[in-house]
C-alpha positions, 0 to 999 in steps of 0.5 A: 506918014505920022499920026496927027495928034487930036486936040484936047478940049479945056473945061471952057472950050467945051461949056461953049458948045451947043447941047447935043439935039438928040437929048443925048448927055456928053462929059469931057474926059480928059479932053475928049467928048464923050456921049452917053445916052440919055438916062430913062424915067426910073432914073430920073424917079430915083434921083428925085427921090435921092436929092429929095432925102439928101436936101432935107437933110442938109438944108435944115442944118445949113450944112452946104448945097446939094445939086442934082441933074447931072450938075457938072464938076471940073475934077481935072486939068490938063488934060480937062475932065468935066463930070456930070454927076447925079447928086452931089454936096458940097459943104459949107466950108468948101462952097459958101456961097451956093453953087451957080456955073461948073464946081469944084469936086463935091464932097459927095457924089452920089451915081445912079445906074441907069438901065441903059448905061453900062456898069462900067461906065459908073465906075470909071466916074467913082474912079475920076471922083476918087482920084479928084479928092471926093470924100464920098462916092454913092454908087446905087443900083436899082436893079440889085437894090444896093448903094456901094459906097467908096470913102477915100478909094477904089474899094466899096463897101456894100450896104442893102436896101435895109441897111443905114448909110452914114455921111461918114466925115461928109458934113 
């Protein structure tokens, strides 16, 4: 007897359903769910903190809109992939008016390794936010102190705690 094929969710299909009740965090990729635990206080500390110094930045000079708290992007279709990111910005050029339902890719995404996440997990969405044409990839780890950032590919640059990040391009 043959396999029955699953059926992919589209980005729509899958905004119409419930939250899931155990606080648990669910992406679409590829159209499939799937679900991830919920990330930790330190986490949410440092997300603040980033979206925080990223907004003082941007808003001053008008440049676009950053969001935070896992603000959804449509990075594929067919098959639909619908990432949560952390912090992401998107430019005035590329978003003029401020962002209200699930976006376009960001021209900068920034993820957070939470301590209940993988590593691997992270870096499968920097490889989605790549490969949907994301400028800038941030990917910080607050256990090593360090923000790998990914311009345009699948190789990173290291900076430590002391070192300066540009936006490169990003503006």
């Amino acid at each position: 007897m043959g396999k029955v094929a699953k059926r992919l969710l589209t980005a729509e299909e899958f905004m119409k359903m419930p939250d899931p009740k155990d606080g648990s965090q669910q992406e679409l990729l590829r159209g499939e769910i799937i679900t991830m635990p919920p990330p930790q206080g330190e986490h949410g500390y440092l997300l603040i903190h980033v979206s925080y110094l990223l907004k003082s930045f941007v808003e001053p000079r008008k440049l676009g809109w950053v969001c935070g708290g896992d603000v959804g992007a449509i990075l594929a279709r067919d098959p639909d992939t619908l990432r949560g990111i952390d912090v992401a910005f998107w430019s005035i050029k590329r978003q003029k008016t401020r962002p209200k339902t699930y976006m376009i890719p960001p021209d900068l995404a920034i993820e957070v390794l939470s301590p209940n996440w993988r590593r691997k997990l992270i870096l499968d969405k920097v490889h989605d936010y790549i490969e949907a044409g994301v400028k800038l990839v941030w990917f910080i780890e607050p256990k090593a102190r360090t923000v790998t950032v990914y311009a345009g590919s699948q190789k990173g640059i290291v900076y430590e705690e002391n070192d300066d990040i540009s936006g490169g391009t990003v503006s």
